[in-house]
N, C-alpha and C positions, 0 to 999 in steps of 0.2 A: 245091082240096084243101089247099095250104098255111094260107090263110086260115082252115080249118076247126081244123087243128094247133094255129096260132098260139093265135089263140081258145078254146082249148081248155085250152091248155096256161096261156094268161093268165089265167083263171077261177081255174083249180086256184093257180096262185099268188099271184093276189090273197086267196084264204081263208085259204093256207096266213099270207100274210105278216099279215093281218089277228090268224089267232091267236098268230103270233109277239111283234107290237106288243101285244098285250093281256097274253101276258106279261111282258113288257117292264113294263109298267102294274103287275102284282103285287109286291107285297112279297117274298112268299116262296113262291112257286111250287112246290108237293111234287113230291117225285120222279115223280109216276105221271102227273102233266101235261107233265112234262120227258118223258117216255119215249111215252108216246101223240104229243107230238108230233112228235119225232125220228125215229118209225117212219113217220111219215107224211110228212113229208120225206124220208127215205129211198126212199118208196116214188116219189114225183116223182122224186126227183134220177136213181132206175134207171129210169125210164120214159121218161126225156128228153134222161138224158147217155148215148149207144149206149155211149163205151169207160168208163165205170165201170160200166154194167150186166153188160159183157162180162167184166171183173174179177171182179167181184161174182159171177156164175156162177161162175166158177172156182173161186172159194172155196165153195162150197155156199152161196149166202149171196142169198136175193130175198125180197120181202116178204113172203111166205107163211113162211120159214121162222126170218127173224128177229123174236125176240122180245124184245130187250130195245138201247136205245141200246149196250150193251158189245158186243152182236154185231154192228153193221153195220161194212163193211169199211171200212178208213181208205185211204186215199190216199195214195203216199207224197210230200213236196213237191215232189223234185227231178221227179217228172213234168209238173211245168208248164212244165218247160226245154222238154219234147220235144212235148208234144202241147195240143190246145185240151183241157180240159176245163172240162164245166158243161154248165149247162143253160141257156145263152144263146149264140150263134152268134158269132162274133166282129164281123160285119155290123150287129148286132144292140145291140150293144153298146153302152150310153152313155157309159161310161167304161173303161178300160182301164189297171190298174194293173200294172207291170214288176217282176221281182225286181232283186235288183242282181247277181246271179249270171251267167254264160254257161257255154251247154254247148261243147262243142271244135265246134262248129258256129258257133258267138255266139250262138247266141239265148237273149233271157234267157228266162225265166219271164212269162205271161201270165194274169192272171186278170182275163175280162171279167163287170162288171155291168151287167146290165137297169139298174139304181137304185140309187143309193147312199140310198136314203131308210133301208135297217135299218142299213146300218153307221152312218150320221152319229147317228141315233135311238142306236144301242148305246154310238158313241164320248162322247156327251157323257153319257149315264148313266152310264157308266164314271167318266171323267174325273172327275165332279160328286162321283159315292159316294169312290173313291179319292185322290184329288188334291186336289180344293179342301173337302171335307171341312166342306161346310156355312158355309164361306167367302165374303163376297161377290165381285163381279169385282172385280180387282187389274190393277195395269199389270204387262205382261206384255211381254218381250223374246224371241226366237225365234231358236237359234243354228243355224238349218240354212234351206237357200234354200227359197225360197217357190214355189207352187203355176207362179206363170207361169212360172218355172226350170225344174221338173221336172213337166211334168202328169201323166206316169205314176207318181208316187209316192205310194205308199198314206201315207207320213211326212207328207211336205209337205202332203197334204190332211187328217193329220190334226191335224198341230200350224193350219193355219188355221181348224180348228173351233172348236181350244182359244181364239185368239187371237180367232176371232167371240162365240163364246157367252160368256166368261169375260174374257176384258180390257176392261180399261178404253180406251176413246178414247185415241189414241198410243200403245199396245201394237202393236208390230210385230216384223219378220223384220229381224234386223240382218247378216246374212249373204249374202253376194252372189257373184258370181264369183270376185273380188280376198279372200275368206275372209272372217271378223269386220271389225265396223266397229267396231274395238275401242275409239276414241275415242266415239263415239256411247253406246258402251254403258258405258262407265265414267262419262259424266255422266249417261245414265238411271238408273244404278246413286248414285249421288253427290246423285242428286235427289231419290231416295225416300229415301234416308238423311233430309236434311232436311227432306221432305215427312211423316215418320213412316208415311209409307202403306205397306201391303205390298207387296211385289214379287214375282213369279216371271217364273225364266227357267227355259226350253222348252227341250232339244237335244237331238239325238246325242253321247252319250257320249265320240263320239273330240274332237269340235268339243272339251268340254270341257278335254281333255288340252292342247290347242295354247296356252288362254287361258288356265289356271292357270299356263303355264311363263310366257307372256307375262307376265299379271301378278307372280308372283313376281319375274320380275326384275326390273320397275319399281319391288317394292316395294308391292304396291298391296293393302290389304287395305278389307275392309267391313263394315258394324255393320249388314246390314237391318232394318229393323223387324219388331217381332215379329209375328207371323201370314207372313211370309215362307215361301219353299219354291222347289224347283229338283225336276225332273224331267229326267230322261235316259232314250235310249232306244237302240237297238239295237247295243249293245258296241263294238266299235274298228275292224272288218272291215278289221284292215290298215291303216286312215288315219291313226292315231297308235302310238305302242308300246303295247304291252297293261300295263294297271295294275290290283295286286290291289285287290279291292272294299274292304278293309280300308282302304288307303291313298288310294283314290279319294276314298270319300265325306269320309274325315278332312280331305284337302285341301279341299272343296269344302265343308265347315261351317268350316274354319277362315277361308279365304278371304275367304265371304260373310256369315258369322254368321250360318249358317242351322242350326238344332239337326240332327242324322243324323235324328232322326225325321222330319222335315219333307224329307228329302231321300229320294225317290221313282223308283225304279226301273218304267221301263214295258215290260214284255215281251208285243210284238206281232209280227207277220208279214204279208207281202200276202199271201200265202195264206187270211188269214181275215180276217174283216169286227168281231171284238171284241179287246178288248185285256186282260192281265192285268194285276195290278199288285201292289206289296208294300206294308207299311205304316210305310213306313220304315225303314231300313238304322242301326237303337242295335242290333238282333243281327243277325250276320251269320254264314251265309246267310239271307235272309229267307225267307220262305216268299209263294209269290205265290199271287194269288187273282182271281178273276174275277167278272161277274157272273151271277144264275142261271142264264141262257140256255144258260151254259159249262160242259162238265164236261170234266175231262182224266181220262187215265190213264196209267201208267206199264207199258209193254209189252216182250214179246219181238218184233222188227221180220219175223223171217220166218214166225212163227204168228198174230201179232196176237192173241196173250192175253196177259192180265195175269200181269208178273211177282209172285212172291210179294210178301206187304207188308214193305216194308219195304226192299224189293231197289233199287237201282239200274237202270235200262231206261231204251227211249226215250220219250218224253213223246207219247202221242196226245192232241186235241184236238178236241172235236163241239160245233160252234161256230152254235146253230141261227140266229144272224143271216145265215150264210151260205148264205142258202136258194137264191139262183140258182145258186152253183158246187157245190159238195160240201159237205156240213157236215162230215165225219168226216175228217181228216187224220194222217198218220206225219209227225211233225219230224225231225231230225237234230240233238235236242238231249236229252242225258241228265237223269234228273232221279230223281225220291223223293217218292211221295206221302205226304200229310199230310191231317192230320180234316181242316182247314180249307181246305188247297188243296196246293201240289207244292212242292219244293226244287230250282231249276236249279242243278244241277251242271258246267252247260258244254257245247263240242259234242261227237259222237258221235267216238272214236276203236278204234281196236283191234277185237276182236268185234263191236262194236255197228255200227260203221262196217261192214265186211264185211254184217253182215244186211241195213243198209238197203240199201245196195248190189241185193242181190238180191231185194231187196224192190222195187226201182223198176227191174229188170228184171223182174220178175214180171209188174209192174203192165205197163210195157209190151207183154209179149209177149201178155197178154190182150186188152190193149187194143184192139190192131191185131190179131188174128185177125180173118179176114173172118165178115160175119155168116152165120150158119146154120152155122158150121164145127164 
């Protein structure tokens, strides 16, 4: 009987993932192929994850009565602290990506995938449209530890995609236990100089705070060459002081002589298998954007509808690369939708805070209701 399951359930998702990469392949995918297929993912994800379909009932909400990707239920993150969800078994699982969060129990956050074959396929379409922007590969330096460090981090395996598909031979992860190999990388930095070649460096945003203080007090500035660019990614969480984006990027084009537009903010999650991105921080707040596959919106966390336009809410996000775990997610980050894509505003405090709250009590008390109850 399992076998028949299995089998079953691997058909249906090899089609599904089949139409997903074909999107993937389109240009410009209309809404009503984004939406036929999301419903249809949707309709797997309830037939295969019990505690989101048990959610999802609660809310009046299964495939027969939603009709459009805004009505399926979002998930909300912090419930990955507490329980499995998806639609792959954790036994099951090929790879296994951690949040960095813990609940008052320790456990972090788990989200397992059957295959990283959509997210890697998503990440370098992303990367290629947003970041290197029709660029060829460039030597690339990498300011956060590398995969054999951290193998549960959705980061470290994404910055070693950037540094496969996109750097040049001797593009590597200069960061290691003992922090930046700050010598290493001021003569790779020093060597593109002279070599005129482009450069990009890859990190976590906090990494960057530690080596700007460092180099300023050496005294150490840079001319990259032109077509250069720096990307950062998920804010300070505590590991340096928090620094306003105005002042961040200003240091890190003064620094490197990288223009602010070439300096690249990447907002992603392990929760989801795509990444967003903005197109350079010359106005700030940017506005981020994603590729088609991705639609966000901007919500009320205990109704899960859309606030008016215009309003301030939490940022959901239906992410159909994510077709093993849940596509449709609740963040814990406030935001402001836009024609082109959203405006992060930061995380969730005050009311917003209280909703999710109760929103990932919701989600768990559904969850665990025994079935048939």
């Amino acid at each position: 009987m399992i076998v028949v399951e299995e089998t079953a359930l691997g058909g249906t998702e090899a089609a599904l993932r089949a139409r997903v990469e074909a999107m993937m392949a389109t240009p410009a995918p209309d809404e009503a192929t984004f939406d036929s297929l999301a419903l249809d993912i949707f309709a797997f994800q309830f037939e295969h994850d019990p505690a989101y379909r048990r959610f999802a009932r609660q809310r009046g909400r299964n495939p027969r009565a939603v009709r459009s990707w805004r009505e399926i239920p979002t998930v909300p993150i912090s419930a990955f602290k507490d329980l499995d969800i998806g639609c792959t078994p954790p036994d099951r699982a090929a790879r296994v990506f951690m949040t960095s969060g813990t609940t008052r129990a320790g456990r972090r956050g788990q989200v397992h995938h059957r295959s990283l074959d959509l997210y890697d396929r998503s990440m370098r379409l992303g990367f290629e449209h947003f970041f290197m922007r029709g660029a060829a590969p460039m030597a690339m330096a990498v300011l956060f530890p590398d995969e054999a460090s951290l193998p549960n981090s959705s980061l470290a395996h994404y910055l070693a995609l950037a540094l496969r598909h996109f750097g040049t031979p001797g593009s590597r992860t200069m960061m290691g236990p003992a922090g930046i190999d700050r010598p290493a990388l001021v003569a790779a930095l020093r060597g593109a100089e002279a070599s005129g070649e482009p450069f990009a460096l890859l990190g976590a945003s906090y990494a960057f705070v530690g080596l700007l203080d460092a180099l300023d007090a050496e005294g150490q500035r840079f001319a990259l060459p032109l077509g250069s660019r720096i990307l950062d990614t998920g804010g300070f969480k505590g590991q340096s002081r928090e620094v306003p984006p105005e002042v961040f990027y200003a240091r890190l084009s003064k620094t490197f002589g990288v223009p602010a537009a070439l300096c690249v903010n990447m907002y992603g999650m392990t929760e989801l298998s795509s990444q967003f991105y903005d197109d350079g921080n010359a106005g700030l707040p940017p506005v981020k954007r994603g590729m088609p596959w991705l639609r966000s919106r901007v919500v009320d966390p205990l109704t899960g509808r859309d606030v008016p336009p215009g309003t301030p809410g939490v940022l959901a996000h239906h992410d159909l690369a994510h077709l093993g775990v849940v596509s449709a997610i609740l963040t814990e980050d406030v935001g402001v939708m836009r024609e082109d894509g959203f405006l992060l505003l930061g995380r969730v405090g005050g009311t917003e805070a209280k909703g999710c709250s109760l929103a990932v009590e919701e989600f768990l008390a559904a969850a665990r209701t025994p079935a048939g109850a």
